[in-house]
Every structure is written in C-alpha cells, then in structure tokens.
Residue frames as a rotation matrix with the C-alpha (Angstrom) as fourth column:
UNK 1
0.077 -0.634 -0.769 3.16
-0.100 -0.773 0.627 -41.29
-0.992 0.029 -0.122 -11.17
UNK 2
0.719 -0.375 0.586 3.40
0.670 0.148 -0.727 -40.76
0.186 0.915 0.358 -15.31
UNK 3
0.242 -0.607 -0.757 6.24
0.124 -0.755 0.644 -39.22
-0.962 -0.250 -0.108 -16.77
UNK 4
0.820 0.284 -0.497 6.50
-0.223 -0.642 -0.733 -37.44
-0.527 0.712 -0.463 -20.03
UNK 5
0.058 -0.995 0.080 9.64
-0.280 0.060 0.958 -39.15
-0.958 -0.078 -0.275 -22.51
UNK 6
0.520 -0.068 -0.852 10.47
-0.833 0.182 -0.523 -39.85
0.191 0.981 0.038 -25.93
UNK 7
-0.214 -0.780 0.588 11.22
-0.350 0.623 0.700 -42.80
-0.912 -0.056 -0.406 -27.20
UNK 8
-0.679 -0.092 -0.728 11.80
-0.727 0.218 0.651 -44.54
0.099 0.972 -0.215 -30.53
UNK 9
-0.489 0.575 0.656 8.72
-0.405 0.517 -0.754 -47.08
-0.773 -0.635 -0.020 -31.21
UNK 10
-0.973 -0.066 0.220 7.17
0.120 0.671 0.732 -49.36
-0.196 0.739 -0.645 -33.94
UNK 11
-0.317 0.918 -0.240 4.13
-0.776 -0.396 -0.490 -47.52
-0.545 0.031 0.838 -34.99
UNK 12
0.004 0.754 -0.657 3.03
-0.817 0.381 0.433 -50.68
0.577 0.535 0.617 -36.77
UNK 13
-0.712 0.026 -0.702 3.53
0.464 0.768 -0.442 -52.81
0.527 -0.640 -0.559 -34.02
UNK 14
-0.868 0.495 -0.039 1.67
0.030 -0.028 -0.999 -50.35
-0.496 -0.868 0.009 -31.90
UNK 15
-0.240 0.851 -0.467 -1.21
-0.946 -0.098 0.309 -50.34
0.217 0.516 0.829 -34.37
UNK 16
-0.132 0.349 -0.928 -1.32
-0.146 0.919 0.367 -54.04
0.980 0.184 -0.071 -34.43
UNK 17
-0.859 0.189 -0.476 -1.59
0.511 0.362 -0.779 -53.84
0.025 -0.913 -0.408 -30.41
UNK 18
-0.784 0.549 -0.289 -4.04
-0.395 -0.801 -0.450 -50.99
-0.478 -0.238 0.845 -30.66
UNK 19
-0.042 0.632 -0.774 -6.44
-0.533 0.641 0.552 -53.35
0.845 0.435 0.310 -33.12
UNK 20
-0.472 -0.401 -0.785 -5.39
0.057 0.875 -0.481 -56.20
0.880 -0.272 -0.390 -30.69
UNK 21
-0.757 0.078 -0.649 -6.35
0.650 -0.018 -0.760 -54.34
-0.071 -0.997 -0.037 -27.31
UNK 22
0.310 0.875 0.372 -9.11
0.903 -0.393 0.172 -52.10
0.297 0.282 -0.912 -28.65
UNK 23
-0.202 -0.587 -0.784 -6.96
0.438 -0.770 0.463 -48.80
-0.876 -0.250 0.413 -28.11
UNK 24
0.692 -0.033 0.721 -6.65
0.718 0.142 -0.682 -46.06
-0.080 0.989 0.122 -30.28
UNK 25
0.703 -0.620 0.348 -4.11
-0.523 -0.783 -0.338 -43.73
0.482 0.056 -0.875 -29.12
UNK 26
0.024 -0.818 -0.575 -0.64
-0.055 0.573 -0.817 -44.50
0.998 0.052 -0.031 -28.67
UNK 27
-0.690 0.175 0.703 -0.34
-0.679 0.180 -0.711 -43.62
-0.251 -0.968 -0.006 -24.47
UNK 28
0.191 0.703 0.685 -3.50
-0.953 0.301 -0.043 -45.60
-0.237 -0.644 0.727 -24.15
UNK 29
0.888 0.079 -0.453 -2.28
-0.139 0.985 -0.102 -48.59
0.438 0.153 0.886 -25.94
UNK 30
-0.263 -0.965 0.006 1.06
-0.317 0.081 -0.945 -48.63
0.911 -0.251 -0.327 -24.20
UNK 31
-0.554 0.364 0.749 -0.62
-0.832 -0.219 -0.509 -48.35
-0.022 -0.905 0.424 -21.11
UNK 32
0.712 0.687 -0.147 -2.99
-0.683 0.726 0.084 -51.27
0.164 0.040 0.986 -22.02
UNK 33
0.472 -0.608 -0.639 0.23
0.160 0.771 -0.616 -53.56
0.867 0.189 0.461 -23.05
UNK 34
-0.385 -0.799 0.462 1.79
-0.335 -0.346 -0.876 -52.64
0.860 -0.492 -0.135 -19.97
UNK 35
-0.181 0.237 0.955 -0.84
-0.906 0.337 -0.255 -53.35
-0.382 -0.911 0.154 -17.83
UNK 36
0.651 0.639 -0.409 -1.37
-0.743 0.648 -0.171 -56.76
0.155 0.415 0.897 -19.83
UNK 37
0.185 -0.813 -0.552 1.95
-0.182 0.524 -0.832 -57.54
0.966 0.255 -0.051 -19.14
UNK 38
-0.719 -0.171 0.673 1.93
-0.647 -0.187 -0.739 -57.03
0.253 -0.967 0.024 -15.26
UNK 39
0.376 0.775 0.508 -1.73
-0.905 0.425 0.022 -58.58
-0.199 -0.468 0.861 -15.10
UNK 40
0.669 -0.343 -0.659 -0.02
-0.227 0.750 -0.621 -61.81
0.708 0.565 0.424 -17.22
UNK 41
-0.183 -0.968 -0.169 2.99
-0.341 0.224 -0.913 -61.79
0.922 -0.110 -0.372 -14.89
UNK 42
-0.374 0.445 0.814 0.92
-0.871 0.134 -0.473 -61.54
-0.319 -0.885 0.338 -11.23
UNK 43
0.543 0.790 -0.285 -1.30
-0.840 0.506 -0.196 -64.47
-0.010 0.346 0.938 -12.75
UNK 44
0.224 -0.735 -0.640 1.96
-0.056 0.646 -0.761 -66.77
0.973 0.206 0.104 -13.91
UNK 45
-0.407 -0.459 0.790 3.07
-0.772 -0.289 -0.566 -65.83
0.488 -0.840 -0.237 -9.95
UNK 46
-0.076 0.768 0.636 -0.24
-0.972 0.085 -0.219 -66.93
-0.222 -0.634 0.740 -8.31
UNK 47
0.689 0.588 -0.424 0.00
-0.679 0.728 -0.094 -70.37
0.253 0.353 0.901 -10.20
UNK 48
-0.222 -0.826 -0.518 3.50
-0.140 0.553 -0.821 -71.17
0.965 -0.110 -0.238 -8.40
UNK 49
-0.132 0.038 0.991 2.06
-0.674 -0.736 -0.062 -70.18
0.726 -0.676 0.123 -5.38
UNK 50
-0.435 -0.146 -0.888 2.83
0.216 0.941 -0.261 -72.81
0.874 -0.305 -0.378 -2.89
UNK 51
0.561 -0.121 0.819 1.00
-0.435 -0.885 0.166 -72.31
0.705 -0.449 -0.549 0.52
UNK 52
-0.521 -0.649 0.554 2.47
-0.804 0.155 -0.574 -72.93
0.286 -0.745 -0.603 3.94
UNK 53
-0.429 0.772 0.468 -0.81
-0.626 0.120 -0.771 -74.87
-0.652 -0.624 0.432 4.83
UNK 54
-0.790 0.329 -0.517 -2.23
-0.250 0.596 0.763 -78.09
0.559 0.732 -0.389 3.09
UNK 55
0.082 0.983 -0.166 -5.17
-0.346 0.184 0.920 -79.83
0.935 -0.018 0.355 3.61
UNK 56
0.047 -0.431 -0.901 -3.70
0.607 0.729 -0.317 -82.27
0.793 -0.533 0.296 6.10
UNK 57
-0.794 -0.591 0.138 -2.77
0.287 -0.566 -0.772 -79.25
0.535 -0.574 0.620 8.10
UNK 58
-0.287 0.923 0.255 -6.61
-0.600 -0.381 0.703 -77.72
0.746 0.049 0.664 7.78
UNK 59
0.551 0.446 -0.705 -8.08
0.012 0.841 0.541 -81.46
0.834 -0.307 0.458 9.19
UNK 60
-0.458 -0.337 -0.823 -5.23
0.830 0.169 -0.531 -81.47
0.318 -0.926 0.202 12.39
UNK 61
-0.918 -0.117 0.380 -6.23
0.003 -0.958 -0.287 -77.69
0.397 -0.263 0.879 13.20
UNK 62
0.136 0.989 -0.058 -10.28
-0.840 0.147 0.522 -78.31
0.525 -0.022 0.851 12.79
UNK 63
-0.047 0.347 -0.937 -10.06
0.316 0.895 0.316 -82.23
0.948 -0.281 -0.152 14.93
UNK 64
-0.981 -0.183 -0.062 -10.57
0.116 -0.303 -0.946 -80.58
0.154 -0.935 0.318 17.99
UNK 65
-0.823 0.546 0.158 -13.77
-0.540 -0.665 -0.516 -79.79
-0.176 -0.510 0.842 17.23
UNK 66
0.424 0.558 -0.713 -14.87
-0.535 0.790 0.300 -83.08
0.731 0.254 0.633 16.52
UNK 67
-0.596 -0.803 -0.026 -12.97
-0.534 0.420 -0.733 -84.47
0.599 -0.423 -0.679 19.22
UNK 68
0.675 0.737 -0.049 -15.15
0.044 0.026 0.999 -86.85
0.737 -0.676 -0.015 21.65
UNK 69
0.887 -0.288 -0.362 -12.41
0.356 -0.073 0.932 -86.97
-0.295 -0.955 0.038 24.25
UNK 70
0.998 -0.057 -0.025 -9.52
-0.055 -0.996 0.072 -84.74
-0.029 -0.071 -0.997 25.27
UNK 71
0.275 -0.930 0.244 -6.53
-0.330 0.147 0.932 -85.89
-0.903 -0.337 -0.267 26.39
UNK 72
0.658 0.080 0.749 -6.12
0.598 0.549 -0.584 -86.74
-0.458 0.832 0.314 22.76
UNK 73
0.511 -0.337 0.791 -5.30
0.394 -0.726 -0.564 -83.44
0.764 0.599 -0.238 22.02
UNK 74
-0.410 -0.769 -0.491 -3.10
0.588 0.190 -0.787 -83.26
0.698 -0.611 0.374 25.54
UNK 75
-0.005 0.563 0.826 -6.21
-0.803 -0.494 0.332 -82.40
0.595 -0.662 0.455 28.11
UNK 76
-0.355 -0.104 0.929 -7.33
-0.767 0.601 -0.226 -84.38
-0.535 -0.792 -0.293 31.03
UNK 77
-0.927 0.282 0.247 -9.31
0.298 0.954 0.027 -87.86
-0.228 0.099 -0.969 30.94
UNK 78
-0.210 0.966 -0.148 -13.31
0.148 -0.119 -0.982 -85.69
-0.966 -0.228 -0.118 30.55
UNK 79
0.098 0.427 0.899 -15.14
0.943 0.248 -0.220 -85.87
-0.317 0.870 -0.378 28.16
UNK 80
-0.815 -0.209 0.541 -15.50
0.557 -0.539 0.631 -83.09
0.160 0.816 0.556 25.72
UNK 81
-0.017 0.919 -0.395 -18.43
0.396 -0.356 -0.846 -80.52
-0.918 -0.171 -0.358 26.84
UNK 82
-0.032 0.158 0.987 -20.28
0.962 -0.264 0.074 -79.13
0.272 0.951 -0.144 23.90
C-alpha cells in the first residue's frame, strides 16, 4: 500500500542518503532507507534468535537410529532389525 503525504524533510540529509544508497530521487531514497532500516532490524532479530532445539536435543531424537538394541529406547529385549 503507498500513500501520498507531505512532510517536512532535510534535503541535505536526503542527498547525503541518496549519494550513500545510490538513489536519486527523493521517494526512491526514502524507500531505500526504509527498507535498510527494516532489513537492519529483521537481521539484529535473527541474531537473538534462541531456538527451542539444541544440539543435545538433535543427538536424543536421531539415537534411535543408531540404536543396536531397543528396550533402551522403551521396546522389548530384540534386537534392532535394519
């Protein structure tokens, strides 16, 4: 969605972004700094990202299939069939 608005703006700030971001109209450098800021902010996000799952978790999930006998993992006494 755009929407058409005035506002009051440092035309020598947006020059110095428009040099900066390789813009040369004013919408397109706004639009650049705007999305530079959003791409900057996702990025900062993704680097707290904690997941639910660690390695540890990965290795209990996956020892089944290395398993030589069952009842380890709370089967009978038979071996493992391949």
């Amino acid at each position: 969605m755009r929407q058409h608005t005035t506002i009051d703006i440092d035309m020598e700030l947006v020059r110095e972004a428009g040099t900066a971001l390789g813009t040369t109209r004013m919408t397109e450098t706004v639009h650049a700094a705007l999305a530079d800021v959003v791409r900057r902010r996702r990025l900062t996000d993704l680097l707290g990202f904690q997941p639910a799952l660690d390695l540890d978790d990965l290795r209990e999930m996956r020892a089944h299939r290395f398993a030589e006998r069952l009842e380890r993992y709370g089967q009978d006494d038979e071996p493992a069939s391949s």
